[in-house]
N, CA, C and O atoms as a MOPAC input file, in Angstrom:
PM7 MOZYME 1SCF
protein

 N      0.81600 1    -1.20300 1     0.00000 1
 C      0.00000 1     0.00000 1     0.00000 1
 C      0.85200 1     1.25700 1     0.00000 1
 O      0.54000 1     2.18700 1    -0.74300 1
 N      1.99200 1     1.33800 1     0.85500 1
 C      2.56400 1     2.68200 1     1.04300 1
 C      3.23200 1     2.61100 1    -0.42500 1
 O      2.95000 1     3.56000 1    -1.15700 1
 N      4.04800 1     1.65000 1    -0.93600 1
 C      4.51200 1     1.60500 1    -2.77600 1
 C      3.45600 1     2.88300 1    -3.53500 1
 O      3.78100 1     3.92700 1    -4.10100 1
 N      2.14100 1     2.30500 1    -3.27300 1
 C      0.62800 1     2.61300 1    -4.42000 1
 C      1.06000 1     3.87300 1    -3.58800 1
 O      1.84600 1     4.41300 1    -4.36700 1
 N      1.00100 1     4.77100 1    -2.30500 1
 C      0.46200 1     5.35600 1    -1.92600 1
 C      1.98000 1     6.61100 1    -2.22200 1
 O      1.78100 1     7.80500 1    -2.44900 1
 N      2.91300 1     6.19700 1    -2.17100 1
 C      4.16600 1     6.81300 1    -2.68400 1
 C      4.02000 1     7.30600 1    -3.82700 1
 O      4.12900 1     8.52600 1    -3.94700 1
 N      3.73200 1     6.47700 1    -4.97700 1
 C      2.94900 1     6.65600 1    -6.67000 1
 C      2.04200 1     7.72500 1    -6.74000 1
 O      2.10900 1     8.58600 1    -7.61800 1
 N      1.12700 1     7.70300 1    -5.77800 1
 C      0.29200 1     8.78900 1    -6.03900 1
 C      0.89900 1     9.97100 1    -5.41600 1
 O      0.54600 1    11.07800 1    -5.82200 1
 N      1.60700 1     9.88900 1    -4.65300 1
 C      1.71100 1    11.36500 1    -4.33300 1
 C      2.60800 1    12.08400 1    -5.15800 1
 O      2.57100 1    13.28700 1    -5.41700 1
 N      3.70300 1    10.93500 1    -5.68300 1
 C      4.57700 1    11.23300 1    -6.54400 1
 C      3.83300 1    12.21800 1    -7.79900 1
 O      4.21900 1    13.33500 1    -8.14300 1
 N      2.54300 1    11.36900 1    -8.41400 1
 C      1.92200 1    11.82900 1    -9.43700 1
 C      1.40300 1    12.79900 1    -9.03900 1
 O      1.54300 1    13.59800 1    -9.96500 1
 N      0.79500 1    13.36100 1    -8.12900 1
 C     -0.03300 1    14.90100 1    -7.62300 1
 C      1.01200 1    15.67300 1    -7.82200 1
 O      1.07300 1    16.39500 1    -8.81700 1
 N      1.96000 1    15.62700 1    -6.92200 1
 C      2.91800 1    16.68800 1    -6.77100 1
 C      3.96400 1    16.83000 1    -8.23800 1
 O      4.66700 1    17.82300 1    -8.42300 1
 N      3.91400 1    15.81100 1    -9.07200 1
 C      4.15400 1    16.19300 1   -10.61700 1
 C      3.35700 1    17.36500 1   -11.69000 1
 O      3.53800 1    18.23900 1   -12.53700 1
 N      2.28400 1    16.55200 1   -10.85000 1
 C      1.25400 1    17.57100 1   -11.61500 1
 C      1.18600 1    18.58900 1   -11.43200 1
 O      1.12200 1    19.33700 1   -12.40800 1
 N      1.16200 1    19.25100 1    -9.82700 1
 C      1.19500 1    20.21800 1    -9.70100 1
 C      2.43900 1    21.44200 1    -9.83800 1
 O      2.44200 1    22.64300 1    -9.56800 1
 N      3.45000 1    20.53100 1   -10.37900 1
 C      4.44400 1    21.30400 1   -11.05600 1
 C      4.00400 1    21.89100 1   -12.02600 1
 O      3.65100 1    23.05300 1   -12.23000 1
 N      4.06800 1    20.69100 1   -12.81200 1
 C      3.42000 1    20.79300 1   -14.23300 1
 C      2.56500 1    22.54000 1   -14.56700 1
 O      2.84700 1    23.57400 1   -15.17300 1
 N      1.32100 1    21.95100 1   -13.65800 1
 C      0.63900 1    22.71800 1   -13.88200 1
 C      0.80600 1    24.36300 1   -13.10800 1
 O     -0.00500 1    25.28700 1   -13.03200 1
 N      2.12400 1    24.24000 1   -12.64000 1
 C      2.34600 1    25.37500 1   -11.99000 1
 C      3.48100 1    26.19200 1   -13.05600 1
 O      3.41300 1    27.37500 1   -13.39300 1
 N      4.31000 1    25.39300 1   -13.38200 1
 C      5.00300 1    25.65800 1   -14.68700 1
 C      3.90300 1    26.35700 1   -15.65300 1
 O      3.99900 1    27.41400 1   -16.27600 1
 N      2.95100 1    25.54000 1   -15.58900 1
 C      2.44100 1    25.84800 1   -17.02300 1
 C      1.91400 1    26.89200 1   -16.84000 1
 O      1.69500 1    27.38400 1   -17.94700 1
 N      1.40800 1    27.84300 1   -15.68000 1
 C      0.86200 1    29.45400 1   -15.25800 1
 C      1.87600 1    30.21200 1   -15.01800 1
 O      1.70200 1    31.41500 1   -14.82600 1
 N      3.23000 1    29.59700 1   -14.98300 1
 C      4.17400 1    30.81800 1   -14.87300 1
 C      4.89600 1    31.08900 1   -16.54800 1
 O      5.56900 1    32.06300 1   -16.88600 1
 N      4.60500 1    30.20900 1   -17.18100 1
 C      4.95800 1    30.09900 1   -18.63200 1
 C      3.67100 1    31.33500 1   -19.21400 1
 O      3.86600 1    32.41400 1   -19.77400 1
 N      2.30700 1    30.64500 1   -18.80800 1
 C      1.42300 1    31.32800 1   -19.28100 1
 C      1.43600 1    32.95300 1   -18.54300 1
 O      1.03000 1    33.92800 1   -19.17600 1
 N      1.79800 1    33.02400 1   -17.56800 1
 C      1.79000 1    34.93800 1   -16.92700 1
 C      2.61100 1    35.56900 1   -17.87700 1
 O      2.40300 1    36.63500 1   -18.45600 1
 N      3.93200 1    34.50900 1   -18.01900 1
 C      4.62600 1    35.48800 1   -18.34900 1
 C      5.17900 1    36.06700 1   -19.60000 1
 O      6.01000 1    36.95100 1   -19.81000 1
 N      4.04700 1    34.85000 1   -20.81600 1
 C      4.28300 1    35.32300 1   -21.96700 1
 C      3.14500 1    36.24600 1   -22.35000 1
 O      3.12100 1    37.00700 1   -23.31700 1
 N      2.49700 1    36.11600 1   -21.71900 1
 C      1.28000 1    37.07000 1   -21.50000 1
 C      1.69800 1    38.53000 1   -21.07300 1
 O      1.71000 1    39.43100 1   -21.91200 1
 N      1.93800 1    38.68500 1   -20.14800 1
 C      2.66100 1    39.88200 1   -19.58900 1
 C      3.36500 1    40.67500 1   -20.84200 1
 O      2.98900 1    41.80600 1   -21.14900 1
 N      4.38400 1    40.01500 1   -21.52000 1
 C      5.15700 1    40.06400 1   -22.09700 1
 C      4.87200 1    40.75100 1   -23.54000 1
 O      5.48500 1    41.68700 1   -24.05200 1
 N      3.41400 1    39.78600 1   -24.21300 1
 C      3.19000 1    40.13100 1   -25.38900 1
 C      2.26800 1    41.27600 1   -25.43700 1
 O      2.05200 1    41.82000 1   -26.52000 1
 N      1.52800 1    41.81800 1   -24.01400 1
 C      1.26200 1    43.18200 1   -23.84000 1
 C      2.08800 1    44.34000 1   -24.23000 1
 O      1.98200 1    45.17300 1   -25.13100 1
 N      3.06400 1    44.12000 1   -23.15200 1
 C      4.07600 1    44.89900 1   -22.79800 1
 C      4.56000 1    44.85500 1   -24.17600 1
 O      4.80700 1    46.01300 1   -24.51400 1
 N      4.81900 1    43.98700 1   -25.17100 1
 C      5.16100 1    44.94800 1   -26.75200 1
 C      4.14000 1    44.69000 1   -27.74300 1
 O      4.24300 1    44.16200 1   -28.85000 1
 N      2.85200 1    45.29600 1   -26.96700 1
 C      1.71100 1    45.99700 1   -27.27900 1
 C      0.67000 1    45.14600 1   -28.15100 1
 O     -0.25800 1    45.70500 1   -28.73600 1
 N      0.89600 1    43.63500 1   -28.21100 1
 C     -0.45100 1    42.93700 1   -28.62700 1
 C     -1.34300 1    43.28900 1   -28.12300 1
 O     -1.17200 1    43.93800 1   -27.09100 1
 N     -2.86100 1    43.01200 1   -28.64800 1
 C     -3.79300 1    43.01600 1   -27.72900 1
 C     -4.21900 1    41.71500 1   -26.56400 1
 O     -4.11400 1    40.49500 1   -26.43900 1
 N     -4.62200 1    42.60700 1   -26.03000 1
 C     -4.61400 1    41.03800 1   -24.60100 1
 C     -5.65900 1    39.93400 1   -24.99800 1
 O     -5.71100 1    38.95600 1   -24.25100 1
 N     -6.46400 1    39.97100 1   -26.04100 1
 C     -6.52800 1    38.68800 1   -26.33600 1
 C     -5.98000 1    37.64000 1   -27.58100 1
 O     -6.13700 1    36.48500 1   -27.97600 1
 N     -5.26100 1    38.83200 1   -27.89400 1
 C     -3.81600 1    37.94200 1   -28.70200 1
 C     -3.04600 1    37.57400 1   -27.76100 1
 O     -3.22700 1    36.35800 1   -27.70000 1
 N     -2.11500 1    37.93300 1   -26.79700 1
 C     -1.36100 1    37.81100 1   -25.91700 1
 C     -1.97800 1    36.15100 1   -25.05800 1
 O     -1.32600 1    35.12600 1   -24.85900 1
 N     -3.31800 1    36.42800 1   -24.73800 1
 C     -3.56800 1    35.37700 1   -24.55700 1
 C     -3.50500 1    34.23500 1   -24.98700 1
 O     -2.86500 1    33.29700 1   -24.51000 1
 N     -4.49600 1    34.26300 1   -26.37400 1
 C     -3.69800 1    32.74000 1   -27.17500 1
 C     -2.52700 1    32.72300 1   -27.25200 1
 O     -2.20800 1    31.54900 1   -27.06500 1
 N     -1.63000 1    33.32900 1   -27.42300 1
 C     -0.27300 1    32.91500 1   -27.44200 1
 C      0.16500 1    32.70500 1   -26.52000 1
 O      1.23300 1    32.13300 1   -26.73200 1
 N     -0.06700 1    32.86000 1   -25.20800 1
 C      0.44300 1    32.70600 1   -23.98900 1
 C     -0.35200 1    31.34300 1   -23.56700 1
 O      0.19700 1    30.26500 1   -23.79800 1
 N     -1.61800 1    31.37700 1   -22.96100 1
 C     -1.91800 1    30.02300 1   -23.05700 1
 C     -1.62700 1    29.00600 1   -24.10900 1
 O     -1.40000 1    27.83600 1   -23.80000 1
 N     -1.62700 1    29.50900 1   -25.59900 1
 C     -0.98900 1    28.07300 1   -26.11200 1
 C      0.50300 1    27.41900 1   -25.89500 1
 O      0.83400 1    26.30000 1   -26.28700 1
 N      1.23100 1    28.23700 1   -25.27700 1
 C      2.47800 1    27.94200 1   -24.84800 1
 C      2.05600 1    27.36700 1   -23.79000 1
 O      2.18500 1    26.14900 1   -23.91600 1
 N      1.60600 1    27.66300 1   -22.78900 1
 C      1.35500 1    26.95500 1   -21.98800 1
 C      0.64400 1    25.38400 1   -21.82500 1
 O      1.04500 1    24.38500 1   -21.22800 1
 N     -0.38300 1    25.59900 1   -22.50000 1
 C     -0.83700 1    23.94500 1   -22.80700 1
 C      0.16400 1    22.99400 1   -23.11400 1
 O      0.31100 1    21.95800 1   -22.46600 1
 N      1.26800 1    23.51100 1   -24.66100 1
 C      2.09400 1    22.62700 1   -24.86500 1
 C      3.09000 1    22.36900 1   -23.71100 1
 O      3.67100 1    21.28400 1   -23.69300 1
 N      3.28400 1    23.10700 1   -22.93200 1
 C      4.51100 1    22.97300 1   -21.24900 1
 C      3.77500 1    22.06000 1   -20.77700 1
 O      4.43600 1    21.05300 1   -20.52400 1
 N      2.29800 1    21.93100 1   -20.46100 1
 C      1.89500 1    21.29800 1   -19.45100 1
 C      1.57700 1    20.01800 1   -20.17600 1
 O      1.47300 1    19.12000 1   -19.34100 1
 N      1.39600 1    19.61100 1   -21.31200 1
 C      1.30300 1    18.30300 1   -21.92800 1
 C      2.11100 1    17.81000 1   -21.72100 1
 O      1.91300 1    16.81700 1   -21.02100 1
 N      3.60500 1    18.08900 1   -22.14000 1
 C      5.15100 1    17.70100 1   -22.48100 1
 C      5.21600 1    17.65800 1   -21.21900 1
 O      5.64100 1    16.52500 1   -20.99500 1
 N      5.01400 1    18.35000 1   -19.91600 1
 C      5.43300 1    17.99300 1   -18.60300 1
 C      4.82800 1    16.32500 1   -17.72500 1
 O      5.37400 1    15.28100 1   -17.36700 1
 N      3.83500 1    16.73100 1   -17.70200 1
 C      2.49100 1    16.00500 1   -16.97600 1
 C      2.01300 1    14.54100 1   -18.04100 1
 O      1.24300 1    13.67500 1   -17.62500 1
 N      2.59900 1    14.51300 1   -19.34000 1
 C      2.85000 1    12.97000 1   -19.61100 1
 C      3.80000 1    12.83800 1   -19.44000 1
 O      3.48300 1    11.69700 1   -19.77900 1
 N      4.85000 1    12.80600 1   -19.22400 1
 C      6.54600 1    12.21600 1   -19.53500 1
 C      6.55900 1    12.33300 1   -17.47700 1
 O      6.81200 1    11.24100 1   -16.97000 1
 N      6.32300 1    13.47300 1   -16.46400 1
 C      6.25300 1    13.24100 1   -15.24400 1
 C      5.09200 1    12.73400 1   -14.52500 1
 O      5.08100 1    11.72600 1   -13.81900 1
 N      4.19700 1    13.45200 1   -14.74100 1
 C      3.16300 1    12.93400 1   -13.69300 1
 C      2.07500 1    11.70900 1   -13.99100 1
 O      1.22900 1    11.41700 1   -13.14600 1
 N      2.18500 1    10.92500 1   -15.44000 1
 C      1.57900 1    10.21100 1   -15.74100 1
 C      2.27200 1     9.17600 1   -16.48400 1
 O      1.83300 1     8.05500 1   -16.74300 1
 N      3.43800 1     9.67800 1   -16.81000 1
 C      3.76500 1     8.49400 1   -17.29700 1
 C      3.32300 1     7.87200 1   -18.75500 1
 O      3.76200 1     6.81600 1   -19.21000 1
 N      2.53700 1     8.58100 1   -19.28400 1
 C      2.12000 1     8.62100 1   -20.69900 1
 C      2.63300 1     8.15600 1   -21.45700 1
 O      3.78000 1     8.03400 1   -21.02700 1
 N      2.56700 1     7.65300 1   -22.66500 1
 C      3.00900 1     7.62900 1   -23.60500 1
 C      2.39400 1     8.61700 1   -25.10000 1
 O      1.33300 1     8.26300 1   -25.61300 1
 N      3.08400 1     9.69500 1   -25.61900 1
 C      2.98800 1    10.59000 1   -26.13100 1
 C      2.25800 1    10.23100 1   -27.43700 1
 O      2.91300 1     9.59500 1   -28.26300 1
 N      1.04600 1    10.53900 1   -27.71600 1
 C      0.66900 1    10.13500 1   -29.56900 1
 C      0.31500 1    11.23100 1   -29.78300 1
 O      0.08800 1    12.04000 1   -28.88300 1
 N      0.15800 1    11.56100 1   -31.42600 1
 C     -0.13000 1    12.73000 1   -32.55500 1
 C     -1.50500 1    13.04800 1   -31.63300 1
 O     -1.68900 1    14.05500 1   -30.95000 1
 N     -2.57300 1    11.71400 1   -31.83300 1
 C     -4.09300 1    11.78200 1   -31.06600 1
 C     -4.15100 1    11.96900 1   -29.90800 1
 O     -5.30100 1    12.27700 1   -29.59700 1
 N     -3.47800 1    11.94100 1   -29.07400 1
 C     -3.52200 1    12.08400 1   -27.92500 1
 C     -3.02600 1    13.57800 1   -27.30200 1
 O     -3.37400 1    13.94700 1   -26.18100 1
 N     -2.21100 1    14.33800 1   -28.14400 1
 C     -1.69600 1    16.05500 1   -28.27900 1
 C     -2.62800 1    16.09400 1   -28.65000 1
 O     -3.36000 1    16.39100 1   -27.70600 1
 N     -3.37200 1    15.93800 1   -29.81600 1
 C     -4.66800 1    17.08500 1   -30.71300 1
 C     -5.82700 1    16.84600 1   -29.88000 1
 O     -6.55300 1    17.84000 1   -29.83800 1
 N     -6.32700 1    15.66900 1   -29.07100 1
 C     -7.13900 1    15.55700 1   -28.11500 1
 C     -6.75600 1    17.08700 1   -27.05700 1
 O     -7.26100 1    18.20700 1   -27.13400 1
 N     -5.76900 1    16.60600 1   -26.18900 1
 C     -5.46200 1    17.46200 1   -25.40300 1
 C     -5.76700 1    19.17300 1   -25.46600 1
 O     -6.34500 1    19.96100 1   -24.71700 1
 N     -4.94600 1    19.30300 1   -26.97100 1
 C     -5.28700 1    20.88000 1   -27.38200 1
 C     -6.19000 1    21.10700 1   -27.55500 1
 O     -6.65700 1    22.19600 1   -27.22300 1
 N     -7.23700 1    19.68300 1   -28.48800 1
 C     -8.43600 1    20.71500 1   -28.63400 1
 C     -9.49200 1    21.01700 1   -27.80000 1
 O    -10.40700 1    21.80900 1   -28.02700 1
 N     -9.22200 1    20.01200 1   -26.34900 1
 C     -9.92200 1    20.48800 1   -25.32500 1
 C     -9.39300 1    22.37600 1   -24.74000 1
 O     -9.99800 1    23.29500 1   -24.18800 1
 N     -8.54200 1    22.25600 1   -25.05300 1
 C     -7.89600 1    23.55500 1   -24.71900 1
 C     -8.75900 1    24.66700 1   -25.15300 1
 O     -9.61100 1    25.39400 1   -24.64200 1
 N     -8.13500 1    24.49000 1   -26.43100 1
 C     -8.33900 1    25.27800 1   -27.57200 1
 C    -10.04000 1    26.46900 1   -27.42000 1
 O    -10.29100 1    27.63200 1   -27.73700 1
 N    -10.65800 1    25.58000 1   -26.91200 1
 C    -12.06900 1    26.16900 1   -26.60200 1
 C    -12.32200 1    27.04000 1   -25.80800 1
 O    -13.02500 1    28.04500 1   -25.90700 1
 N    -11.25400 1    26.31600 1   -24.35200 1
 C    -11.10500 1    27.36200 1   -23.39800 1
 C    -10.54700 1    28.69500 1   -23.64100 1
 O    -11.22000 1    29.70800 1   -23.44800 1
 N     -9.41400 1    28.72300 1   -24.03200 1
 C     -8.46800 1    29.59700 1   -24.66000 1
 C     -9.23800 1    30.68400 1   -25.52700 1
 O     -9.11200 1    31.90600 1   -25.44900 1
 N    -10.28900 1    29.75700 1   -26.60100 1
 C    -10.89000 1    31.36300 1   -27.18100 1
 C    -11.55400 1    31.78400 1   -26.32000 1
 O    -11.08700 1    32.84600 1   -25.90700 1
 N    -12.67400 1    31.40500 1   -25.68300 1
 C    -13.64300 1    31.81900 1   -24.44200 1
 C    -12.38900 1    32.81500 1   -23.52600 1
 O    -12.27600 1    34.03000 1   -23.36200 1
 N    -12.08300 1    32.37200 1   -23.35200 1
 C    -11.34900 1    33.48500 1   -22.08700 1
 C    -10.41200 1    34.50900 1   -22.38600 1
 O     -9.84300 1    35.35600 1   -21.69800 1
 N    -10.39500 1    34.14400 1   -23.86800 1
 C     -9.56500 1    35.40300 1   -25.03300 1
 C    -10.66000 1    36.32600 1   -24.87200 1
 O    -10.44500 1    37.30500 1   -24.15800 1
 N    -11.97100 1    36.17700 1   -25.48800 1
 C    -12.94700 1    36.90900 1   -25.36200 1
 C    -13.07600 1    37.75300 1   -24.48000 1
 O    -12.87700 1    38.96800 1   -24.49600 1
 N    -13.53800 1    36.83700 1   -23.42200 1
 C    -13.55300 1    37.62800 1   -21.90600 1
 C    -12.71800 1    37.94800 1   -21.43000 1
 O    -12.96800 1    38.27300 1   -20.27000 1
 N    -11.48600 1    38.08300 1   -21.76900 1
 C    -10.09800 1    39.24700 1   -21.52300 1
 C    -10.30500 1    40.36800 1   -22.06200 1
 O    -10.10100 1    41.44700 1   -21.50500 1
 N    -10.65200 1    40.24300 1   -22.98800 1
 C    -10.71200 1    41.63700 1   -24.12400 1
 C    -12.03200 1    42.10500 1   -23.89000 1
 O    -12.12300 1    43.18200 1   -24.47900 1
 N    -13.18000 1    41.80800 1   -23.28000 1
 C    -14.42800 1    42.75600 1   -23.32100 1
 C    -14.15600 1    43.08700 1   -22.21600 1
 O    -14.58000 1    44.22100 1   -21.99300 1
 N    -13.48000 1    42.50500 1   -21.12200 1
 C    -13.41700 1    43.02200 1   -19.77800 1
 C    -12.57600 1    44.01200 1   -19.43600 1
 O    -12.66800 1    44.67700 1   -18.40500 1
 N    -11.27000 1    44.19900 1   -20.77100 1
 C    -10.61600 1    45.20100 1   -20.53200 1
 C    -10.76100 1    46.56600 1   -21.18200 1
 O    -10.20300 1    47.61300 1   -20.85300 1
 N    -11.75600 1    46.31500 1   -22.32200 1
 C    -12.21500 1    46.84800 1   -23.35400 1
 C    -13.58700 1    47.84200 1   -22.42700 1
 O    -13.51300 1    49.06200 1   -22.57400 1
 N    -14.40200 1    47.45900 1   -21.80200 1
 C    -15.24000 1    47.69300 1   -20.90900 1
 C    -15.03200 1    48.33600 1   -19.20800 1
 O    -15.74100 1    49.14200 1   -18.60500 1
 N    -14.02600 1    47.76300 1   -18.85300 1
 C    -13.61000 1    48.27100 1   -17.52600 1
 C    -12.75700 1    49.39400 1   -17.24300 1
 O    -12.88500 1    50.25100 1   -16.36800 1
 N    -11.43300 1    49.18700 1   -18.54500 1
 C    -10.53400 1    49.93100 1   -18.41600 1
 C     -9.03600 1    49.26000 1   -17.98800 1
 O     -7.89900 1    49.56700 1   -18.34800 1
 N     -9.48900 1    48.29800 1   -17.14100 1
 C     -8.78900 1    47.51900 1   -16.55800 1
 C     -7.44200 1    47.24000 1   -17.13300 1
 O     -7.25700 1    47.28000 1   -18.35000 1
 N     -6.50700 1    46.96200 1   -16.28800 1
 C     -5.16700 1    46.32100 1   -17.05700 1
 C     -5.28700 1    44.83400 1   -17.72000 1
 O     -5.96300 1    43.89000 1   -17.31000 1
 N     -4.44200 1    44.89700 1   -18.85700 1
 C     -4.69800 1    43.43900 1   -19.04000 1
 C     -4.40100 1    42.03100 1   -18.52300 1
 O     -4.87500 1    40.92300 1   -18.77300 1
 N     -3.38300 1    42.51000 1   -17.66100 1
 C     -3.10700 1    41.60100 1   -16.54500 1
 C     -3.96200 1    41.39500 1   -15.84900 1
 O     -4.54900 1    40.31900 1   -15.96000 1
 N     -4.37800 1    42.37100 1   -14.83200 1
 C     -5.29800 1    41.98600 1   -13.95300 1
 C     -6.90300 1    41.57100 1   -14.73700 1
 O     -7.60800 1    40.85300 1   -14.02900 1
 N     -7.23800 1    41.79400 1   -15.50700 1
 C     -8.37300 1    41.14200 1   -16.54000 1
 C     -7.86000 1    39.56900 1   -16.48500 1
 O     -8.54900 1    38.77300 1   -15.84700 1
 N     -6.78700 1    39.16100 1   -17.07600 1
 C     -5.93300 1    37.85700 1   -17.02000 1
 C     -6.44900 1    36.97600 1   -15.63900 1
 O     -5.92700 1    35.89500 1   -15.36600 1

């Protein structure tokens, strides 16, 4: 049991690299593609899609143990992919509307 129970924690705390990597990848290309003046919901797709690919490439090869296929990336992204426009959107009306920075909209 403690083996199984070692495994899993191993795998959480992968993940939560992973996926912690993958928001400091995503702040900071975000940040970034503002700062030389995209709009923040360009900045976004480009920043979250960097990020998805960090957290795929991380979180199969560490925290799961995966084995990597063509179908199994285009699965992944295109669950993404949906999110990513949706919250492109709602970056840009919220900053477009509020005034707000695009970070803090982010």
């Amino acid at each position: 049991m403690s083996g199984r129970l070692g495994r899993l924690v191993r795998q959480v705390l992968s993940f939560l690299l992973g996926s912690g990597l993958g928001l400091a990848v995503d702040l900071s290309v975000f940040a970034l593609g503002v700062r030389l003046g995209a709009a923040p919901w360009l900045a976004n797709v480009v920043s979250a899609g960097c990020a998805t690919v960090v957290v795929y490439l991380f979180v199969t090869k560490y925290a799961f143990a995966a084995e990597r296929t063509r179908t199994g990336f285009l699965l992944f992204v295109g669950w993404y992919v949906v999110s990513i426009v949706l919250f492109s959107v709602f970056i840009e009306v919220l900053h477009v509307q509020t005034g707000w920075a695009p970070f803090v909209c982010k």
